[in-house]
C-alpha positions as CSV (number, residue, x, y, z in Angstrom):
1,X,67.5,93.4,130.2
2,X,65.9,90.2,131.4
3,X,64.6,87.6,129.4
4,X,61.0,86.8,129.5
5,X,60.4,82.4,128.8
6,X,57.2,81.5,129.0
7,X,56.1,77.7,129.7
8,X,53.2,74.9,129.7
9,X,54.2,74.5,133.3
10,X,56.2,76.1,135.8
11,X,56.9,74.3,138.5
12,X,58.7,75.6,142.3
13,X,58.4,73.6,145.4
14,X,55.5,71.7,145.5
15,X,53.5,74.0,143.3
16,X,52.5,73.1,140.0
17,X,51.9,76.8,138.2
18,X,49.9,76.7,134.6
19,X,50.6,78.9,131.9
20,X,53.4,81.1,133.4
21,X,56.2,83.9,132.2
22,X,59.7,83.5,134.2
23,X,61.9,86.4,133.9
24,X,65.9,85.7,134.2
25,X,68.4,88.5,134.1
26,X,72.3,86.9,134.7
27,X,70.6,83.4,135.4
28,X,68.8,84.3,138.1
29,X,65.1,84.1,138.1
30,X,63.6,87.6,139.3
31,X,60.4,87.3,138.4
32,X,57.5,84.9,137.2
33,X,53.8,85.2,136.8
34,X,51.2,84.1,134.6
35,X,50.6,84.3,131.5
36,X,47.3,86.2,130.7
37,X,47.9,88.0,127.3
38,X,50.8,88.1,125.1
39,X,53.5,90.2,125.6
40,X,56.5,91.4,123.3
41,X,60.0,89.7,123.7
42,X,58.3,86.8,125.0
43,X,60.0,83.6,124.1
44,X,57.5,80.4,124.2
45,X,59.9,77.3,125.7
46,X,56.9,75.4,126.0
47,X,56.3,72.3,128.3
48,X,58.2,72.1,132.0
49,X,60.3,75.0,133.6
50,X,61.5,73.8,136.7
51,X,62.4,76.4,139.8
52,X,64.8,75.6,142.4
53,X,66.3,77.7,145.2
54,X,69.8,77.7,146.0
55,X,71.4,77.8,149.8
56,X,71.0,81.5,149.5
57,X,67.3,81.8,148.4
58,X,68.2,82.6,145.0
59,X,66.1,81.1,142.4
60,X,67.6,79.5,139.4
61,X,65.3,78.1,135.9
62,X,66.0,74.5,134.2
63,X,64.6,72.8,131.8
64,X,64.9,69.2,130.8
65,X,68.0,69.5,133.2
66,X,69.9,72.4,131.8
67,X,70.1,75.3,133.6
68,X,68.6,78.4,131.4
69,X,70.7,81.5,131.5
């Protein structure tokens, strides 16, 4: 089952996204959206949730430099 962080700000290349839900299932990120209503088994990390692709496109979540898993 994935887990479902939601942030202040998510932020992946140059795009600053408000308000959003990342999904991560084995530490990588395979989903994230915004946030519009509250949804169960939601955790709230609150301020900055920084995406970064790796060599191979796949998108990995960190926050305040640690990777989140």
């Amino acid at each position: 089952m994935a887990r479902r962080i939601a942030a202040n700000r998510v932020i992946i290349d140059d795009r600053q996204l408000v308000q959003y839900v990342v999904e991560i299932e084995n530490g990588i990120v395979t989903n994230y959206y915004p946030l519009t209503e509250e949804q169960p088994f939601t955790e709230w990390l609150g301020g900055t949730i920084l995406l970064t692709k790796d060599a191979n496109g796949i998108i990995k979540a960190s926050k305040d430099g640690k990777f989140i898993e």
